[in-house]
C-alpha positions as CSV (number, residue, x, y, z in Angstrom):
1,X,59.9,206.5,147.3
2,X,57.9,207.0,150.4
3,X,56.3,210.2,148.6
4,X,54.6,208.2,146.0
5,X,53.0,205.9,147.6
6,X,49.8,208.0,148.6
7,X,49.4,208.4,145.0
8,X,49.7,204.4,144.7
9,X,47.3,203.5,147.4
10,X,44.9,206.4,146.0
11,X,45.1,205.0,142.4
12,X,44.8,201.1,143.6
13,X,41.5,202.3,145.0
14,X,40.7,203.7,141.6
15,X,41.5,200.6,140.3
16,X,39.5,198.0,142.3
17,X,36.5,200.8,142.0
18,X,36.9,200.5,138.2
19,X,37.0,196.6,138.2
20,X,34.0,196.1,140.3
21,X,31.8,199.1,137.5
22,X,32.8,196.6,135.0
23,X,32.0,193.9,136.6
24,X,29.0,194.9,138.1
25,X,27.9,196.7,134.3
26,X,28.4,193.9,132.3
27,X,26.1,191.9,134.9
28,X,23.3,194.5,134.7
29,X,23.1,195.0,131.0
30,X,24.5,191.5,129.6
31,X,21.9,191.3,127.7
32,X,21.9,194.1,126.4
33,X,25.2,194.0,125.3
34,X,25.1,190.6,123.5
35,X,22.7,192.5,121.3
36,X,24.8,193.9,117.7
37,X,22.5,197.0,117.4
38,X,22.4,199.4,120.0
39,X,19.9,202.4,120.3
40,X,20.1,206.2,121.4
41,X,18.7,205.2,124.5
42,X,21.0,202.8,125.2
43,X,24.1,204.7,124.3
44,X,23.0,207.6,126.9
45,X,22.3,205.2,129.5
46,X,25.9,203.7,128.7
47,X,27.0,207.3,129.0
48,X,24.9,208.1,132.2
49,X,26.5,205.3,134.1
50,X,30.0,205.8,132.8
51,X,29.8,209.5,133.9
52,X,28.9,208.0,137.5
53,X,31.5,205.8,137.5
54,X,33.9,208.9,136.6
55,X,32.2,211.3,139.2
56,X,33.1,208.1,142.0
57,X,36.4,207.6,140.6
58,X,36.6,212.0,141.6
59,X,35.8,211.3,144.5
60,X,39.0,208.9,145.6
61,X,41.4,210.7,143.4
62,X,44.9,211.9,144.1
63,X,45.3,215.3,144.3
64,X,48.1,216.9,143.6
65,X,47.7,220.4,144.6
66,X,44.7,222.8,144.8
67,X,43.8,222.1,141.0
68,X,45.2,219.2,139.8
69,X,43.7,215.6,140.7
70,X,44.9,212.0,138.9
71,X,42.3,209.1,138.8
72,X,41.4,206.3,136.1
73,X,38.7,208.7,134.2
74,X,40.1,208.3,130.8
75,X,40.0,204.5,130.9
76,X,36.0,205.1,132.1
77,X,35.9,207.5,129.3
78,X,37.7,204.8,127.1
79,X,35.1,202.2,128.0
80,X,32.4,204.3,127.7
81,X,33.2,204.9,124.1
82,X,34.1,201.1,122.9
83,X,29.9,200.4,124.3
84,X,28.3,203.2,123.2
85,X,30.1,205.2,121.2
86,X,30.6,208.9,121.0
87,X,27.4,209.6,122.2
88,X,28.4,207.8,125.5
89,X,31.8,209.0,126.1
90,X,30.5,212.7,125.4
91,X,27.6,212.2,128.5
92,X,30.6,210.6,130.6
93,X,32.6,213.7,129.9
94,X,29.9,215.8,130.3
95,X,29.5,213.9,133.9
96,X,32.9,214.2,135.0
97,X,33.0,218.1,134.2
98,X,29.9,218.5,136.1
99,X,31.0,216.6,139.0
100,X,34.7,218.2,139.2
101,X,32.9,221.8,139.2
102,X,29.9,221.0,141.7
103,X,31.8,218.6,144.0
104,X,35.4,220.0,144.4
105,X,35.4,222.7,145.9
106,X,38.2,224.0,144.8
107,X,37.5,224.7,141.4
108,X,38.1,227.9,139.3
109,X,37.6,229.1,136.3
110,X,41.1,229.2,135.8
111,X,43.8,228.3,132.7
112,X,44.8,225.4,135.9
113,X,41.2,224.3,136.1
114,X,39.8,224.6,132.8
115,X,43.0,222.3,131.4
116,X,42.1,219.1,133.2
117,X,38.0,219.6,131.7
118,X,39.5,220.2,127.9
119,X,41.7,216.6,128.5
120,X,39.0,214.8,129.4
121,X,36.7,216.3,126.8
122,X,39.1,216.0,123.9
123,X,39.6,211.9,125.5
124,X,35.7,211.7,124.7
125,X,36.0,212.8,121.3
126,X,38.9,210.8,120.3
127,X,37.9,207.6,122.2
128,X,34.6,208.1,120.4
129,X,35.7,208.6,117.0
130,X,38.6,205.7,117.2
131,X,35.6,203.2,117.8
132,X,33.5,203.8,116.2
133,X,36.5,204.2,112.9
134,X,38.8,201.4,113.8
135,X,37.6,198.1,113.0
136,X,39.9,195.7,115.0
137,X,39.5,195.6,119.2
138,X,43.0,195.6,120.0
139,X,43.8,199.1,117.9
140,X,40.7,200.6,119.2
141,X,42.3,200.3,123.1
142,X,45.4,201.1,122.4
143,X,45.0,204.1,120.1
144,X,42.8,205.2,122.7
145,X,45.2,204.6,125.4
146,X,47.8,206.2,123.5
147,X,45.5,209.1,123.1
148,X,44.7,210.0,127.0
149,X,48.5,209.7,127.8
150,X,49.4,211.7,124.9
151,X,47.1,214.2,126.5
152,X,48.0,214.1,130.2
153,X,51.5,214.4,128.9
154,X,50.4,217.9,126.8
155,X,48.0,218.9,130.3
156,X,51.2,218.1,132.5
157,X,53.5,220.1,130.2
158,X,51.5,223.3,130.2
159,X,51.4,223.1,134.0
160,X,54.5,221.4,134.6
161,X,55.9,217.8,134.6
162,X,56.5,216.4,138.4
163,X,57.8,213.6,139.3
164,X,54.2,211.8,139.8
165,X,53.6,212.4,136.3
166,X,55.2,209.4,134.8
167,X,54.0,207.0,137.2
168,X,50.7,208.4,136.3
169,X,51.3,207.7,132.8
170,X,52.3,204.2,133.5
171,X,49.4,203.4,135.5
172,X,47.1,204.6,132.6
173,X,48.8,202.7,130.2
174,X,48.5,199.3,132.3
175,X,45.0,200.2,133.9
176,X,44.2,201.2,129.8
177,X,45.4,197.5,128.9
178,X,43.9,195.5,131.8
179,X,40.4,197.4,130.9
180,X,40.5,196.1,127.4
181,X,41.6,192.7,128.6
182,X,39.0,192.6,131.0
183,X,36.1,193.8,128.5
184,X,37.3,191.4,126.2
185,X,37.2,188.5,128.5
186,X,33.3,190.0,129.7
187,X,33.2,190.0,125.6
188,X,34.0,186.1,125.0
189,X,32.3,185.1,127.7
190,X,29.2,186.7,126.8
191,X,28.9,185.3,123.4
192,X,29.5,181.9,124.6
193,X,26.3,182.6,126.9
194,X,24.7,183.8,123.9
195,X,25.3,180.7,121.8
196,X,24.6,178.4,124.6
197,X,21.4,179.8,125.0
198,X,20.7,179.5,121.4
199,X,21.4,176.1,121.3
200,X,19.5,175.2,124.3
201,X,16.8,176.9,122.8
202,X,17.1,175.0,119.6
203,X,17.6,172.0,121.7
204,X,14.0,172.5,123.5
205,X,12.8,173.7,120.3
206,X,13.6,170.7,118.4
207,X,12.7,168.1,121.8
208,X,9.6,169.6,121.7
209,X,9.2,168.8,117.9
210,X,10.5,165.7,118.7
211,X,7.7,164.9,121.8
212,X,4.7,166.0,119.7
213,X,6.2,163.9,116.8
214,X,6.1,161.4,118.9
215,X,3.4,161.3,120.6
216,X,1.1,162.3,117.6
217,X,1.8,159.0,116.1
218,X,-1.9,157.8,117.5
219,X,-1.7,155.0,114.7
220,X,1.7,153.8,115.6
221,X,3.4,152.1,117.8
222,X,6.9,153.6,119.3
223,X,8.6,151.8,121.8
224,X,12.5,152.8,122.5
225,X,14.6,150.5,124.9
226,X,18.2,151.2,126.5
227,X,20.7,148.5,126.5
228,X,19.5,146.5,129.5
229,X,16.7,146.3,127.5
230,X,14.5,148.4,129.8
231,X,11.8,150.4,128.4
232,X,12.9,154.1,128.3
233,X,9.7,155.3,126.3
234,X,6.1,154.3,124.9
235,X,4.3,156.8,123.1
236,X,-0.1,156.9,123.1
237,X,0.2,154.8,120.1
238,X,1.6,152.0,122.0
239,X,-0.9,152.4,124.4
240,X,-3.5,152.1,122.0
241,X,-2.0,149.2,120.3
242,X,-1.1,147.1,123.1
243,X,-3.5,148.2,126.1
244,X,-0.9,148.8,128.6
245,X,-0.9,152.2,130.0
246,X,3.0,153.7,129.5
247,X,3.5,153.6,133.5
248,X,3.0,149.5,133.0
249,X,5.8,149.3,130.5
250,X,8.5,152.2,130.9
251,X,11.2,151.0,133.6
252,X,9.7,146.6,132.1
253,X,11.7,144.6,130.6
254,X,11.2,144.5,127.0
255,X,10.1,143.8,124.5
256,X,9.4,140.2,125.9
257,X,6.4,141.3,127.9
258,X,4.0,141.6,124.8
259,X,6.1,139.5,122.1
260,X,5.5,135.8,121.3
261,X,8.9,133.8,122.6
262,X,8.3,131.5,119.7
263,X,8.6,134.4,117.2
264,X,11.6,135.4,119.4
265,X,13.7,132.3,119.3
266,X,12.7,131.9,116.0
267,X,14.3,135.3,114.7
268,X,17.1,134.5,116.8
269,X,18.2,131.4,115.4
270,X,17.8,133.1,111.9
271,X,20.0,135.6,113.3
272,X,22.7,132.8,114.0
273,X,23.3,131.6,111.4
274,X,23.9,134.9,109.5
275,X,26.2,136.2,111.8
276,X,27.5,132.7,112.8
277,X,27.2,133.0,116.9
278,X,23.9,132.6,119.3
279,X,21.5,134.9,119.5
280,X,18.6,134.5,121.4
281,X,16.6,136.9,124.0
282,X,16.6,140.6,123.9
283,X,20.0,140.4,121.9
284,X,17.8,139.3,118.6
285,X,16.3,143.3,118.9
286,X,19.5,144.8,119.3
287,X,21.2,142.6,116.5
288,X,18.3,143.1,114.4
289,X,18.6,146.9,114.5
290,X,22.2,146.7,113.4
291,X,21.6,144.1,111.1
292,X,18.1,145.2,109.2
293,X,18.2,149.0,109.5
294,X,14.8,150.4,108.5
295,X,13.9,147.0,107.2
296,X,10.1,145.9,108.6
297,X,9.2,142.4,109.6
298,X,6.2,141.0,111.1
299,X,5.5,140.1,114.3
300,X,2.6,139.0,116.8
301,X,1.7,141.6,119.3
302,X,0.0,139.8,122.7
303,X,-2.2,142.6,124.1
304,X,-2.6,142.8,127.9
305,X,-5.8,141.4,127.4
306,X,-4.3,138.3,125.8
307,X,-5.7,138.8,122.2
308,X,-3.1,139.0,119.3
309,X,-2.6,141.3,116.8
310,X,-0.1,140.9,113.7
311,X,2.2,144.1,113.4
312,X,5.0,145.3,110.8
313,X,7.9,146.3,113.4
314,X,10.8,148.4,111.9
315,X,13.7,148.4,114.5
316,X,16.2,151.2,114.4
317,X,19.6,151.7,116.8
318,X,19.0,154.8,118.9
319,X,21.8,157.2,118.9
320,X,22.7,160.1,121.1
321,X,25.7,162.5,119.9
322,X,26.3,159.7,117.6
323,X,26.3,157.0,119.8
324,X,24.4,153.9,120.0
325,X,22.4,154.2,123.4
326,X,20.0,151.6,122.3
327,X,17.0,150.7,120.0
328,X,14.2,152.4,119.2
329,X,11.0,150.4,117.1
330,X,8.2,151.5,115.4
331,X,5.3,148.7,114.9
332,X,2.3,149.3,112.5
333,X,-1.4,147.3,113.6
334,X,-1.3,145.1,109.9
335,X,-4.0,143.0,111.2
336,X,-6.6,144.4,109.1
337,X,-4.0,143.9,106.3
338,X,-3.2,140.3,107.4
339,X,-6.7,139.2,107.6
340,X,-7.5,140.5,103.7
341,X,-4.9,138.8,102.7
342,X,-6.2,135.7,104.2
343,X,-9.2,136.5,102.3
344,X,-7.0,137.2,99.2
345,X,-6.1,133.2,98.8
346,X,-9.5,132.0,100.0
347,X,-11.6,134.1,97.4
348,X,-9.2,133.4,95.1
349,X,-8.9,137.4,94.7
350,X,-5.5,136.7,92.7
351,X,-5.5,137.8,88.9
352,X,-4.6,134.4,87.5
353,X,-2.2,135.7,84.9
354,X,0.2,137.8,86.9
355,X,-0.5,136.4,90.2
356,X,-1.3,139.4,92.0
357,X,-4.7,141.5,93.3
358,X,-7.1,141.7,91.1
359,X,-9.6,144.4,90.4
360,X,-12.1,142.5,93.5
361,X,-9.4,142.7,95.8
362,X,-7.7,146.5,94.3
363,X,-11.8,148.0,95.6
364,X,-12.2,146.1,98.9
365,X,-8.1,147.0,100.3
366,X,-9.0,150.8,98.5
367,X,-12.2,151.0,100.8
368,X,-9.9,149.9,103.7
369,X,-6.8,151.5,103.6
370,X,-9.2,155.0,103.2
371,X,-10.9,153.7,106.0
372,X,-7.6,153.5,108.2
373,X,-6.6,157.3,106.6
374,X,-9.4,158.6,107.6
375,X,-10.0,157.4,111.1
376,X,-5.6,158.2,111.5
377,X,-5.6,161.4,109.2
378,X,-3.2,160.3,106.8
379,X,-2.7,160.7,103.4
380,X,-3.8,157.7,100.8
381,X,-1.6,157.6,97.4
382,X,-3.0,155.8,94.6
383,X,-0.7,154.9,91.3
384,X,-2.4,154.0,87.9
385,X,-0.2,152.5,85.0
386,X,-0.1,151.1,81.8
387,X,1.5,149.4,79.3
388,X,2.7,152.0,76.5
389,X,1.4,150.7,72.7
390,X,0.6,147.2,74.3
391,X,-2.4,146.6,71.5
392,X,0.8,147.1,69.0
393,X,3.0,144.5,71.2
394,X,0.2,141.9,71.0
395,X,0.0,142.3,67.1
396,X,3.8,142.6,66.6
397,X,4.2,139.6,68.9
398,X,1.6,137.5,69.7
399,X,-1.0,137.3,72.4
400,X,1.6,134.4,74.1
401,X,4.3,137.2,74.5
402,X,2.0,140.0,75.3
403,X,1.0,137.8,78.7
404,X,4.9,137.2,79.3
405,X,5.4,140.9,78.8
406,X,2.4,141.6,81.2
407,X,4.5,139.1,83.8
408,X,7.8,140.9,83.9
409,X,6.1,144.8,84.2
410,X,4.3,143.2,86.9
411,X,7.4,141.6,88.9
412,X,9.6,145.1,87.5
413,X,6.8,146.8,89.5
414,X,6.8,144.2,92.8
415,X,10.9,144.4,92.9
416,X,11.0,148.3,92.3
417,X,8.1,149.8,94.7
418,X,9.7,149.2,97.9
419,X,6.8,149.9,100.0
420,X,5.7,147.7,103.0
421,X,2.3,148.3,103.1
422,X,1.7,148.8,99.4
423,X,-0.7,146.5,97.4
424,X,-0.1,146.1,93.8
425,X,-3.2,144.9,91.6
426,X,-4.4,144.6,87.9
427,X,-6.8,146.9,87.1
428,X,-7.8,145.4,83.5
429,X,-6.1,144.6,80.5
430,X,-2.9,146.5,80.3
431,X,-4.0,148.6,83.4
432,X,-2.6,148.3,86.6
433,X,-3.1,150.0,90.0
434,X,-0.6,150.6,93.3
435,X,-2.2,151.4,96.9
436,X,0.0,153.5,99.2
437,X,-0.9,153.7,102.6
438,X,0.3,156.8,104.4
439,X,2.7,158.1,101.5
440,X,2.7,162.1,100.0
441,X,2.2,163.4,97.0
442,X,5.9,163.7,96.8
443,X,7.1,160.4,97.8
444,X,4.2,158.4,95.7
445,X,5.9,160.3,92.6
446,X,8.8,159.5,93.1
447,X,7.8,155.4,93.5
448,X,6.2,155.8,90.6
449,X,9.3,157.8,88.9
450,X,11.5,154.7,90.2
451,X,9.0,152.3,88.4
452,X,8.6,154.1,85.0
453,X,12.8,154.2,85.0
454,X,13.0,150.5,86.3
455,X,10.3,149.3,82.9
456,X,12.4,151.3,80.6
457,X,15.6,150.0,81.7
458,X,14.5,146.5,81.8
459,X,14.8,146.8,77.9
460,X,12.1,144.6,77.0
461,X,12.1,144.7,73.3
462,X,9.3,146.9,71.4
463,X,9.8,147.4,67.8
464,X,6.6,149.0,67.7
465,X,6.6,151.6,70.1
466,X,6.5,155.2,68.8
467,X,8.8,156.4,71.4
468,X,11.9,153.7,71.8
469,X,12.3,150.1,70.8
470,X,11.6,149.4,74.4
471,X,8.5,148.8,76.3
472,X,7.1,152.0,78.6
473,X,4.9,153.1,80.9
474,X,2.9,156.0,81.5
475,X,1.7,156.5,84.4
476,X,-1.3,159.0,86.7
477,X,-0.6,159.9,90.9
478,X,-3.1,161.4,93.0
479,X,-3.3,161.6,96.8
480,X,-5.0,163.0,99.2
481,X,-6.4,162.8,103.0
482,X,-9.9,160.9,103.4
483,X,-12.2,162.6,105.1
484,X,-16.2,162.4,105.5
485,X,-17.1,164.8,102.9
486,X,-14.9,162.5,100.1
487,X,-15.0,159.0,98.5
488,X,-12.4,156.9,97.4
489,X,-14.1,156.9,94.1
490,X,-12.8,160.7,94.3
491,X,-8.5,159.5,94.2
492,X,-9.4,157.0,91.1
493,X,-10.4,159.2,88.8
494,X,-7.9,161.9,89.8
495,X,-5.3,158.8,89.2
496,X,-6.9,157.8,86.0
497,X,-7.0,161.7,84.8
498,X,-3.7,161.8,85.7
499,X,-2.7,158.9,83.6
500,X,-4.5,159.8,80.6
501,X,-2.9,163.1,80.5
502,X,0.5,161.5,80.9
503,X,-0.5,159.3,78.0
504,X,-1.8,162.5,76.1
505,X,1.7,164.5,76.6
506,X,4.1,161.7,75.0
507,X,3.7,158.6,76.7
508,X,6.6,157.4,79.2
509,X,6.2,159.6,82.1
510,X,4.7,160.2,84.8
511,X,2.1,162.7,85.7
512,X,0.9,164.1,88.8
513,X,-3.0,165.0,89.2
514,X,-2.0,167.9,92.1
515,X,0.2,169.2,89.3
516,X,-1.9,169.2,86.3
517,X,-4.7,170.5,88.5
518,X,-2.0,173.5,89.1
519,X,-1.3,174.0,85.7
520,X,-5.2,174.2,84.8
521,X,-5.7,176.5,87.9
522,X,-2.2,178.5,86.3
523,X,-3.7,179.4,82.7
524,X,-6.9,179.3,83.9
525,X,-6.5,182.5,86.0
């Protein structure tokens, strides 16, 4: 018993040198290794410092008698190969034959010295074809394994099994195992790294998205409050708006500094009675995000300097991980809006038939609302529609129906374009017209998809239609952003183009100027 243990304390210094390689490897080239392809470069260099590893491990090996020495250089060997394949494990071989001829001294080019250089070349070729052949981790290591103790078994039976042997062979097998488990822990652990720092990539990524987002919003207002009803943020918008710098209002109470307490108490009591307890203070925001989700409602705005502006606030709950962490708004300036309105009922700008804008009004809110795009670089969306076969209505029906039938396209079209900001006017006759503020190409035709569904399905009777016995619409979209070098004139007759040819191509549709303009473009070239 006594006679082993040099072997035990020479091969548990193998072992803690192997360890701290590993360790101190997969800290160097983590990186590296998290990477799936691996060049020829990379593989040497995997090889190079393998071999080194190998020559150290030579260094406090066992030795046996004048030829033989046992150390941990198949499991370096082993390692080397599961990295970089059998380009690696071939420069680690190549290593530790170098090193055993240079550094021991008492090398020969005998049958005794040559036998220990073929094992550990042979281990190298094996461990190198088994990776790179075996698919599953767990085979790799241990037909590897199998294969180094399989030779040092054939190496010890050409020069002779001693006792030492099968210790040897033991160690192997459980330095072999705790290699692979130990590689597979530096394994797990570094693809956990490498989809941490993924997602906290895509987390800054997306924050960053998220910060420009919001803080490009010049035309907007975005205030977001925690549940103590502190402001947490205030973009330039609200700065804008309100004339508060965001160091005056982050860390304030809110919203009560710039809203009107009247409005307040008034929304709470509102509030109340729909959900049949008090409400009143800051509660009415957080009840009213829960309650209206993306719903807008006016407000009065008091500005730091006192004056008062009219805004469309939309109140959302702020989540985080899918928790409510508070409330987040987004007010519009609709002052502008407000104030043509006002002018709306005292010019008597109403079209007296169907009660809403008529073609005065439809040109003074165009000229603003491209105004308002142009100074906030947005896009302006303009809808023109009318009345399929209405000249064939009036003489099927009479003038007296024709005016009911203008009534109910016109409410179809008030109840269906759910807009906040649009404005919805008779343009003449059977023609009408829909301003939308800030809407895309994309969006605007859908609305005005949802209105030429909403008409048809109303099933107001049409015996004289050539398409159904139903009255239709057909209906033109343009958009675009307002700049200096363009006139609102421009988006009309793009709208009106557009409506003509929907009414050209079959009537009861929809038709989209930026598509017709890419069909012409299409068969054109």
């Amino acid at each position: 018993m006594m006679e082993g243990l040099p072997m035990f304390r020479y091969m548990i210094a193998n072992f803690a040198l192997l360890t701290a390689f590993l360790f101190l490897f997969n800290h160097l080239f983590r990186r590296y290794l998290m990477e799936d392809h691996r060049t020829l470069r990379f593989k040497l260099l995997i090889g190079i410092m393998h071999g080194c590893c190998a020559l150290l491990l030579l260094l406090f090996s066992y030795q046996i008698n004048e030829t033989s020495f046992i150390d941990f250089r198949h499991i370096v060997v082993i390692s080397s190969a599961y990295f970089g394949g059998l380009p690696a494990s071939l420069v680690t071989a190549l290593f530790f034959v170098l090193g055993r001829v240079t550094l021991v001294g008492t090398f020969t080019p005998s049958p005794a010295s040559m036998t220990p250089l073929l094992s550990i070349t042979l281990a190298a070729i094996g461990s190198g074809i088994i990776m790179q052949v075996v698919k599953r981790y767990r085979y790799r290591w241990l037909l590897s394994v199998l294969l180094s103790m399989t030779l040092i078994t054939i190496m010890s039976l050409m020069r002779g099994i001693i006792k030492d042997t099968y210790s040897y062979l033991a160690l192997v097998g459980l330095g072999g195992l705790f290699a692979a488990s130990l590689i597979a822990f530096f394994s797990t652990t570094n693809q956990l790294t490498k989809q941490l720092e993924h997602s906290e990539r895509k987390y800054r990524s997306l924050h960053a998205l998220q910060e420009a987002i919001f803080q490009s919003a010049v035309g907007t207002a975005i205030i977001a409050i925690d549940w103590q009803g502190q402001i947490t943020h205030a973009n330039k918008g609200t700065e804008k708006m309100l004339g508060y710098r965001a160091d005056e209002l982050i860390g304030k109470k809110s919203p009560l500094i710039f809203h009107d307490p009247n409005e307040v108490e008034a929304y709470g009591k509102e509030l109340s009675e729909k959900i049949g307890k008090p409400i009143h203070g800051l509660n009415v925001f957080f009840y009213g995000a829960a309650e209206y989700v993306s719903e807008g409602r006016e407000w009065s705005y008091i500005r730091k300097d006192g004056t008062r502006i009219t805004v469309l606030l939309t109140l959302s709950p702020l989540l985080l991980d899918g928790k409510t962490v508070g409330v987040i708004g987004l007010a519009k300036d609709i002052s502008e809006r407000k104030k043509m309105e006002e002018q709306l009922k005292q010019l008597s700008l109403l079209d007296g038939l169907t009660k809403i804008a008529n073609r005065r009004f439809f040109d003074e809110m165009l000229k603003q609302e491209w105004k308002n795009a142009e100074q906030n670089e947005k896009g302006l969306s303009l809808i023109f529609f009318d009345i399929d076969h209405f000249k064939a209505y009036n003489d099927l029906y009479g003038h007296q129906a024709g005016d009911e039938c203008l009534r109910k396209v016109t409410a179809i079209a008030k109840k269906t374009l759910n807009h906040p900001a649009a404005t919805i006017a008779r343009y003449g006759g059977e023609e009408f017209t829909v301003i939308l503020p800030d809407t895309s190409a994309k969006r605007a035709a859908q609305l005005a998809e949802d209105l030429r569904l909403a008409v048809e399905n109303a099933a107001i009777l049409h015996n004289r239609s050539w398409m159904k016995n139903v009255v239709t619409v057909s209906i033109g979209v343009s958009t675009c952003n307002p700049d200096a070098n363009s006139v609102p004139e421009e988006l009309i007759a793009k709208a009106d183009e557009a409506l003509y040819y929907a009414k050209s191509h079959g009537r009861n549709r929809i038709a989209s100027y930026k598509e017709i303009s890419e069909k012409a473009g299409t068969l054109g070239g």
